[in-house]
C-alpha positions as CSV (number, residue, x, y, z in Angstrom):
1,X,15.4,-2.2,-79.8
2,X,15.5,1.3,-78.5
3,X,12.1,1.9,-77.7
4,X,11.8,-1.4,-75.6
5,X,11.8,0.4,-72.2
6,X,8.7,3.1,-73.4
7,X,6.7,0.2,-75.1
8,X,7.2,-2.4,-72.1
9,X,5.9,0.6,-70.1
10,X,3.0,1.5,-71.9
11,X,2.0,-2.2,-71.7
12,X,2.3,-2.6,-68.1
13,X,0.1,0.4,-68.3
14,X,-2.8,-1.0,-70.2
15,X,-2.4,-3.6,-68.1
16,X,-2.6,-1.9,-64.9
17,X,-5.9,-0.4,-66.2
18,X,-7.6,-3.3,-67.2
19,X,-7.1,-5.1,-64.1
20,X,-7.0,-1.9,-61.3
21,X,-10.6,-0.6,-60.3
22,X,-9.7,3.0,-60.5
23,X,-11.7,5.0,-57.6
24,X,-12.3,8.9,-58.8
25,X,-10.9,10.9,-56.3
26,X,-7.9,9.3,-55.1
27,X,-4.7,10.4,-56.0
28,X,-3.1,8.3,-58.3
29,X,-6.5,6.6,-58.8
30,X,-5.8,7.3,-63.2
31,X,-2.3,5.9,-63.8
32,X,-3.4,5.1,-67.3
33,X,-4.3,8.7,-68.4
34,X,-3.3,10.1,-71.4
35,X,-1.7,12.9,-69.7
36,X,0.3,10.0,-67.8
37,X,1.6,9.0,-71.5
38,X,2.3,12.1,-72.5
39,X,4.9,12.4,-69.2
40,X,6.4,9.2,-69.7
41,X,7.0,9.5,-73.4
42,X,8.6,13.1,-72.6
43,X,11.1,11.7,-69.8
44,X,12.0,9.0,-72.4
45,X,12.4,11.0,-75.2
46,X,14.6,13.5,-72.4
47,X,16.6,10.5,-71.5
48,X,16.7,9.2,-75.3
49,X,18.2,12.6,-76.7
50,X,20.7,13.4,-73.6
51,X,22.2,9.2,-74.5
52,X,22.3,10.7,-78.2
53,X,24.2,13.6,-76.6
54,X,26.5,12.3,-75.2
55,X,27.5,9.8,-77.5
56,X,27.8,12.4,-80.4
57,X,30.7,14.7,-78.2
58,X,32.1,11.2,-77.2
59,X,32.9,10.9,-80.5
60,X,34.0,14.0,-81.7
61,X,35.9,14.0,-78.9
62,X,37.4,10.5,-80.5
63,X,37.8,12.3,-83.4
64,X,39.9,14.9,-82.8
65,X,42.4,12.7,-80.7
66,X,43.3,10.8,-84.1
């Protein structure tokens, strides 16, 4: 499914933050923050769109060959 790589990240998150003592403070001490989320949802839904992109001219492309 197409959404695999975002939800298999946000797992590994809730993960991480279950079993990481987080220390206030440190950098990179809140992996699991919402605003964390928010940036790796954005990149994929960047990446997402660019594929779609792509794929669209590819095939316009293929269609004005024919």
């Amino acid at each position: 499914h197409p959404l695999f790589p975002l939800l298999a990240l946000i797992f590994e998150k809730c993960e991480l933050a279950t079993c990481t003592p987080r220390e206030p403070g440190v950098a990179g001490g809140d992996v699991c923050s919402s605003e964390s989320f928010n940036e790796d949802i954005a990149v994929f839904s960047k990446q997402v769109w660019s594929e779609v992109l792509s794929s669209s001219s590819w095939l316009m492309r293929e269609e004005k060959k024919d």
